[in-house]
C-alpha positions in Angstrom: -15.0 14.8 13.5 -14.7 13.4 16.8 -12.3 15.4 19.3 -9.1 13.5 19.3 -9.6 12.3 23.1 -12.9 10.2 22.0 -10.5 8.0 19.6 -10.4 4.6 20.3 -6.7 4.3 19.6 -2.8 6.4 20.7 -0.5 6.8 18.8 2.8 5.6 19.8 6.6 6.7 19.4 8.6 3.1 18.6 12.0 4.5 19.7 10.8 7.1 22.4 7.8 5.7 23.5 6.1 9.1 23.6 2.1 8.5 23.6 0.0 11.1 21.4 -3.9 11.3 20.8 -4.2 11.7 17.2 -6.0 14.5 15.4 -6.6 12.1 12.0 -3.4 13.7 10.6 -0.2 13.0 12.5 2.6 11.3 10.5 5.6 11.8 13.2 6.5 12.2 16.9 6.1 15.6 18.4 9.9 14.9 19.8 13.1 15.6 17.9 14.8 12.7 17.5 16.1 10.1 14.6 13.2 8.9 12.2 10.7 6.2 13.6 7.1 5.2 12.3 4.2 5.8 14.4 2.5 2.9 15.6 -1.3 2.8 16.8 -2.3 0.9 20.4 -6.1 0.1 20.1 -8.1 0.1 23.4 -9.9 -3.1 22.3 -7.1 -5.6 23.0 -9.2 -8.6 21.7 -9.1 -10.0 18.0 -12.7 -9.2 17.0 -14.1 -8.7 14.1 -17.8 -7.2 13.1 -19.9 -10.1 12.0 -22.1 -7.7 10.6 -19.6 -6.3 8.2 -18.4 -7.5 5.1 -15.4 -5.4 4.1 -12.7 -3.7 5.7 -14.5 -2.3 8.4 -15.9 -4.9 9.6 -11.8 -4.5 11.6 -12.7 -0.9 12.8 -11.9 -1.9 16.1 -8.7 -2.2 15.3 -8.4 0.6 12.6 -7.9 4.0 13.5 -11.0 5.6 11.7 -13.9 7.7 13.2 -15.8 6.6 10.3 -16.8 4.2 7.6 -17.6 4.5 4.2 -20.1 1.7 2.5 -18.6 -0.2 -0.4 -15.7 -0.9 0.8 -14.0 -3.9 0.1 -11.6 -6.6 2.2 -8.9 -9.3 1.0 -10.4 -12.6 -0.1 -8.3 -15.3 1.6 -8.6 -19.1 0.0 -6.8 -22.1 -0.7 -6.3 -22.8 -4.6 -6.3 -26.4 -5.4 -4.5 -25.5 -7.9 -1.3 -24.0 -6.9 -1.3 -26.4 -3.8 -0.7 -29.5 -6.3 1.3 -27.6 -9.1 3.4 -26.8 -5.5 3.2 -29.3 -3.9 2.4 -27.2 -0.8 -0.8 -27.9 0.9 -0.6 -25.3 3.5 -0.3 -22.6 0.8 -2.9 -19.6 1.1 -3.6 -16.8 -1.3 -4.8 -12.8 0.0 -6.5 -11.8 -3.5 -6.4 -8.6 -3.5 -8.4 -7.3 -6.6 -11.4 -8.0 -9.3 -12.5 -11.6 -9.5 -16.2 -12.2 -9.3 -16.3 -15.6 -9.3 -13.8 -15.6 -5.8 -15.7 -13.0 -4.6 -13.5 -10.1 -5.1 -14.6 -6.7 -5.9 -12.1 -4.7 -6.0 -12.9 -1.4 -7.7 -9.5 -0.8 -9.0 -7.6 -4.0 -9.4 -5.1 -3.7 -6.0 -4.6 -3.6 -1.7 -4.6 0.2 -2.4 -8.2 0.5 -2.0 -7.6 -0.8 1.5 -5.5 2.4 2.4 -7.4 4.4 0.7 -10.9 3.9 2.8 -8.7 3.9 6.0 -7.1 7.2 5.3 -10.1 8.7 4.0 -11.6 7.1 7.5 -9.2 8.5 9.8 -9.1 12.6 8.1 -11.0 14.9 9.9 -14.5 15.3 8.0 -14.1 18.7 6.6 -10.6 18.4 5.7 -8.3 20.2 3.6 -7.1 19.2 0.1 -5.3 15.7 0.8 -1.9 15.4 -1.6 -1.1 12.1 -2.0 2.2 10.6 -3.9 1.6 7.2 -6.3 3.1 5.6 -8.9 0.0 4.9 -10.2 -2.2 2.3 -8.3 -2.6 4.2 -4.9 -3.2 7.5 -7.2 -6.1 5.0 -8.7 -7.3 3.6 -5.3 -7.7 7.6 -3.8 -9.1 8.4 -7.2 -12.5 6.5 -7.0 -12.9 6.6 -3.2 -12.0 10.5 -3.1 -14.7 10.7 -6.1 -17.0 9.0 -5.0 -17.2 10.8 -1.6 -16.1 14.1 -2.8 -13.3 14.1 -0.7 -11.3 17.4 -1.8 -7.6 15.6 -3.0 -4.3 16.5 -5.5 -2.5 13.2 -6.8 0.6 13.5 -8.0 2.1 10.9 -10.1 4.8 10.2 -12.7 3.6 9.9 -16.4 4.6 6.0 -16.1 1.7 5.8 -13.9 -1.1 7.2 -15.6 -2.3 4.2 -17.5 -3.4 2.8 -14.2 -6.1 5.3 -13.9 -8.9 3.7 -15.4 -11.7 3.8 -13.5 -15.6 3.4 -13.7 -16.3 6.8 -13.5 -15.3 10.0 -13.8 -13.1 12.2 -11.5 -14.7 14.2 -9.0 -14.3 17.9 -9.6 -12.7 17.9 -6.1 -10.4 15.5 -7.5 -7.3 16.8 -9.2 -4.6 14.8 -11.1 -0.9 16.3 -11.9 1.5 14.1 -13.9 5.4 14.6 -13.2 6.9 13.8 -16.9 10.2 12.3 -17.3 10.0 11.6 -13.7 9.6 8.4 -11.3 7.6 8.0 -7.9 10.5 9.5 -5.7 10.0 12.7 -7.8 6.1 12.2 -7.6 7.0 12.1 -3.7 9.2 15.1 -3.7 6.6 17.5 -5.3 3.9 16.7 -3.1 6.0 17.2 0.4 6.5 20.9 -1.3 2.9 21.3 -1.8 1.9 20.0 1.4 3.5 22.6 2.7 1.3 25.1 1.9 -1.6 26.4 3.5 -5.1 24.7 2.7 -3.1 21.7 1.8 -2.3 18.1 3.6 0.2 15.6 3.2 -1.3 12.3 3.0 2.5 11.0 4.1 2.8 7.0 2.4 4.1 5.3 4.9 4.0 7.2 7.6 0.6 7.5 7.7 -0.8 4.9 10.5 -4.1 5.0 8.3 -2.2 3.7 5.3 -0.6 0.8 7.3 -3.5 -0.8 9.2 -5.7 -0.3 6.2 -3.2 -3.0 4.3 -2.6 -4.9 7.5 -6.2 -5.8 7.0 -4.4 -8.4 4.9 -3.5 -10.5 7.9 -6.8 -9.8 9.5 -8.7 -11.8 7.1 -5.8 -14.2 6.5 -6.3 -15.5 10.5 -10.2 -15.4 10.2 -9.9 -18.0 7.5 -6.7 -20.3 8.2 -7.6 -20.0 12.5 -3.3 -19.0 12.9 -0.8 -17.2 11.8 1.1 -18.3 8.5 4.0 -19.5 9.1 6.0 -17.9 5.8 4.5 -14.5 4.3 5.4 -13.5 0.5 5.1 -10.0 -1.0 6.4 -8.0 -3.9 7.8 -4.4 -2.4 8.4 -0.9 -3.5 8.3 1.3 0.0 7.3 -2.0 1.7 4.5 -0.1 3.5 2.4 -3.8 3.3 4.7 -5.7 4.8 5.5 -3.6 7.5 1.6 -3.3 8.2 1.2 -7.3 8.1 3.8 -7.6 10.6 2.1 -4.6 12.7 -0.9 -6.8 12.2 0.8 -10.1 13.1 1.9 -8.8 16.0 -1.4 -7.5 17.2 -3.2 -11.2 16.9 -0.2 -12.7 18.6 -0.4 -10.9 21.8 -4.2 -10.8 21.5 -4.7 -14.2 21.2 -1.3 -15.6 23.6 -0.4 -17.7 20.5 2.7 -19.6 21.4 3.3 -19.3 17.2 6.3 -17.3 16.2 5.7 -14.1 13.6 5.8 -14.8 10.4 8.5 -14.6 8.5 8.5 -11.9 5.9 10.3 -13.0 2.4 10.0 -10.2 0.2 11.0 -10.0 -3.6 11.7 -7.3 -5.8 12.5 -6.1 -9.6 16.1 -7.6 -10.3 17.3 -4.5 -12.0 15.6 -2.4 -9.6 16.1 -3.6 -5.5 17.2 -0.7 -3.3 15.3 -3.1 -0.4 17.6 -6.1 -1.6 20.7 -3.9 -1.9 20.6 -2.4 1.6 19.6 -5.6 3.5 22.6 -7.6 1.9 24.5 -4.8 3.0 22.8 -4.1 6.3 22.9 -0.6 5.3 22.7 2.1 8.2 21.0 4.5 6.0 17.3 5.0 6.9 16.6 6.0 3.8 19.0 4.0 1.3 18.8 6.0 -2.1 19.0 4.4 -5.5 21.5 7.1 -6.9 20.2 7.1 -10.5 16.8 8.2 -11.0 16.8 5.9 -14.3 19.1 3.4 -13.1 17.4 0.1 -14.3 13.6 1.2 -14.7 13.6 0.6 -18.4 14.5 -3.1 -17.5 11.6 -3.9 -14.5 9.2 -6.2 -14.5 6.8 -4.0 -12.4 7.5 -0.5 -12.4 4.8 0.0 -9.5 7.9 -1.1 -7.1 9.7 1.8 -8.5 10.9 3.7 -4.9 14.2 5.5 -4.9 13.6 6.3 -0.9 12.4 3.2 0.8 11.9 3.6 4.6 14.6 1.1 5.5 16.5 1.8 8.4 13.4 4.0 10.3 12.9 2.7 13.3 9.9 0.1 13.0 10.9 -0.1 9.1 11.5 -2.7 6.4 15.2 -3.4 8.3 13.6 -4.0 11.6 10.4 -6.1 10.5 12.6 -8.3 8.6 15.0 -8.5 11.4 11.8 -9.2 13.9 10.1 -11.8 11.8 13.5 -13.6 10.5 13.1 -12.6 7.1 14.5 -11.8 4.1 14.4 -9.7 0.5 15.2 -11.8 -3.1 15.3 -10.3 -6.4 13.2 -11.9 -8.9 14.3 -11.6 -12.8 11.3 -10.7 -15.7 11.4 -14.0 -17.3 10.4 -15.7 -13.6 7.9 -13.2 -12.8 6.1 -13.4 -16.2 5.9 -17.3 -16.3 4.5 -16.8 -12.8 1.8 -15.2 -14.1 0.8 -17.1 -16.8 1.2 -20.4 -14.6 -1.0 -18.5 -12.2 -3.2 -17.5 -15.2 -3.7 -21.0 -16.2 -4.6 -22.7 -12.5 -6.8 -19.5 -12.0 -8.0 -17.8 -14.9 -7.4 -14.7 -13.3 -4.3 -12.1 -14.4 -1.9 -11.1 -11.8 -1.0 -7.1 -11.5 3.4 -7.3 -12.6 4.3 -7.0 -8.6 1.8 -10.2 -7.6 3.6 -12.1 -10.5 7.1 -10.7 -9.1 5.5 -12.3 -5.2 4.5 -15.5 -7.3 7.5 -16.0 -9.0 9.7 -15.7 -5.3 7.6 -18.4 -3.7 8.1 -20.8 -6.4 11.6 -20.7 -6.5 11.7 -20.4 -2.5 9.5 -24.0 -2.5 11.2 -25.2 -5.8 14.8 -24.9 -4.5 13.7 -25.9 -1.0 14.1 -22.4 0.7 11.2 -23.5 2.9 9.7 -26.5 3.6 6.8 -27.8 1.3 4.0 -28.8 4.3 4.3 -24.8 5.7 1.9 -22.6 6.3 2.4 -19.9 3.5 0.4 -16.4 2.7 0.9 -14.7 -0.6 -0.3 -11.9 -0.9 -1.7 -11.2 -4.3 -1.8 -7.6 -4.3 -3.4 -7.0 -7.3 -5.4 -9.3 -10.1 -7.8 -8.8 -12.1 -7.5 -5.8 -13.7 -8.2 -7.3 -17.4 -11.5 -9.2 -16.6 -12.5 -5.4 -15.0 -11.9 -3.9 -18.2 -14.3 -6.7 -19.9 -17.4 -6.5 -17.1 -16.6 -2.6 -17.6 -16.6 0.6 -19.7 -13.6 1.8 -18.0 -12.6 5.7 -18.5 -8.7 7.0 -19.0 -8.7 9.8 -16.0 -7.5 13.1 -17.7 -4.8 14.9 -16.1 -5.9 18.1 -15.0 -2.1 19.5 -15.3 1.3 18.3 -16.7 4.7 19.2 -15.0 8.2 18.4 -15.7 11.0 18.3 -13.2 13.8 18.1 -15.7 13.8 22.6 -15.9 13.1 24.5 -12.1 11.3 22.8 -9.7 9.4 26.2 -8.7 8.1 26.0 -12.1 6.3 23.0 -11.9 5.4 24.1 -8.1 3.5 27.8 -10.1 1.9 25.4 -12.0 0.0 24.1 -9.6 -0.5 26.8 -7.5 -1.9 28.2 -10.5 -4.2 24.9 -10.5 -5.9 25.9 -7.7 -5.7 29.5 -7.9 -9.3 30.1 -8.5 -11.5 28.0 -6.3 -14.5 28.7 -7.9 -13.5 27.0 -11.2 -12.3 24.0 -9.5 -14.5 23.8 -6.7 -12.1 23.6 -3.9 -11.6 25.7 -0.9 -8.2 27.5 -1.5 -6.3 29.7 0.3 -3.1 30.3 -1.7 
């Protein structure tokens, strides 16, 4: 690991303005003060992208990683013929993020959580302790084959709903260890972990508050202005914590002021499950909570389209967070109904030939009633971010494996039960391989 000095990037405090050099793990200010997400400030203030580099890296420059991992993928940004006549919209973009050969996406995984994953894994220190990361399922799948593949030493937690996602080429790493929360949701996965992390030999990975986590996806927007030459003038994404969308507006930002582009930011419309919108709820409501709570952990979930947007806890009213990026970029959060999001999908299906992951179709589904209803103007510039497709035609090019959990908790009896479980995971560290000082 390089010494923290010899980083190419701060870290900076949004509301105190406190700069901090980073040691690869950071996830708030050293201050006391109200909750605010940690920014990076690159030294390299130019737009510049490796020519030399095909995937996500090939934005190191502006990613705050001391090192790169081969195999990596980045978003594939194209115009669909398709869409744009079935739309109307000639100015309409699409960031495919996933598995679609014949676009030239290789996403191991099927989602944008690969991008986070090679950018956290990028920004750790190189002999680090076990990583605990917090999914609903696609993240947990993203860390998975990365952390295996590299034998990066990592516990994902996740709720049983998630577990299906976890099919991967290969097997888990013995490094790698899988607990699944039953009878539980991703704001429960979340809770366990920040009580494990808390322990000694043991890391946080942190979700949104990782800086890592955020350029990684803000890669999105990277590649979006290497192929359309501006900024788009209308961005649409499906959200749970919203963790993209405040990185592509991070992102946007950073072009902007590197390039002196007298275009304004884009302007974020976001969508989410109609039985299932904490994002919608608060920003209808302007709510001053930073983190607005859906009271009822099963309040709607049985009725979601995509349970992947499934978060009780979304960083809304943090400084930097989903409030002020929609505030910044003019923007604004719909809800989108499961009979809209699944004809999305199969109109996308039929123009493409490619499946859309349930929160791409819940994206889909927002931006053609936004153009349909004349919520923006047909001849825009428009991004959607497809942030995961593909995951069928992976399972036909590939024997795909069900990961095993390595442990199953509940959180319905003592929560220190469930936390002596996995203690008791990693009790011996010659079984599982790990370094462990519990």
């Amino acid at each position: 690991m390089k010494n923290p000095e010899n980083r190419h990037y701060s870290l900076i405090c949004p509301l105190c303005g406190l700069r901090q050099a980073d040691d690869g793990l950071m996830l708030s200010c050293a201050l006391d003060h109200a909750p605010a997400l940690l920014q990076t400030e690159y030294a390299e203030r130019d737009f510049g992208p490796d020519p030399e580099v095909d995937g996500i890296f090939r934005y190191r420059s502006w990613l705050p990683v001391t090192r790169t991992f081969p195999g990596a993928e980045r978003t594939n940004v194209f115009r669909s013929d398709g869409l744009c006549r079935f739309l109307g919209a000639p100015g309409l973009r699409i960031a495919f993020n996933g598995y679609w050969p014949e676009a030239g996406s290789f996403m191991e995984t099927g989602t944008f959580k690969e991008l986070e994953a090679y950018t956290v894994l990028g920004r750790i220190p190189e002999e680090p302790t076990t990583l605990v990361v917090a999914s609903a399922g696609n993240t947990a799948a993203a860390f998975a084959a990365v952390c295996s593949r590299y034998g990066v030493p990592c516990l994902l937690i996740i709720p049983e709903s998630g577990l299906g996602r976890l099919k991967l080429r290969g097997p888990l790493h013995p490094q790698v260890r899988l607990v699944v929360v039953e009878d539980a949701d991703y704001s429960d996965a979340i809770s366990l972990s920040e009580e494990v992390a808390k322990w000694p030999g043991f890391t946080l990975e942190g979700g949104v508050r990782n800086v890592a986590r955020r350029d990684g996806l803000g890669t999105v927007m990277y590649a979006a202005f290497e192929e359309m030459g501006r900024l788009p003038e209308y961005y649409f994404q499906a959200v749970g914590s919203a963790a993209g969308a405040i990185a592509v507006h991070e992102a946007a930002k950073r072009i902007r002021q590197a390039t002196s582009s007298p275009l304004g930011l884009p302007c974020l419309l976001l969508s989410q499950n109609a039985a299932f919108a904490p994002i919608y709820q608060a920003w209808q409501g302007r709510a001053q909570n930073p983190y607005p709570v859906w009271e009822e952990s099963g309040a709607g979930q049985e009725d979601v389209f995509a349970d992947e947007l499934l978060n009780r806890r979304p960083p809304y009213g943090v400084r930097a967070g989903v409030s002020d990026v929609l505030i910044e970029s003019g923007g604004s959060v719909v809800t989108v109904d499961s009979e809209a999001a699944s004809a999305a999908r199969e109109v996308f299906r039929d123009l493409e030939s490619i499946d859309l992951e349930p929160a791409a179709a819940v994206a889909a589904a927002s931006l053609f009633s936004a153009i349909t209803k004349g919520m923006i103007p047909r001849e825009s510039s428009i991004l959607l971010n497809v942030t995961g497709g593909g995951r069928s035609r992976l399972a036909q090019d590939f024997d795909l494996q069900q990961a095993d959990p390595n442990l199953r908790v509940r959180m319905d009896g003592s929560r220190d039960e469930a936390l002596d479980a996995i203690r008791e995971l990693f009790s011996d560290s010659r079984s599982c391989g790990m370094r462990s000082s519990l």
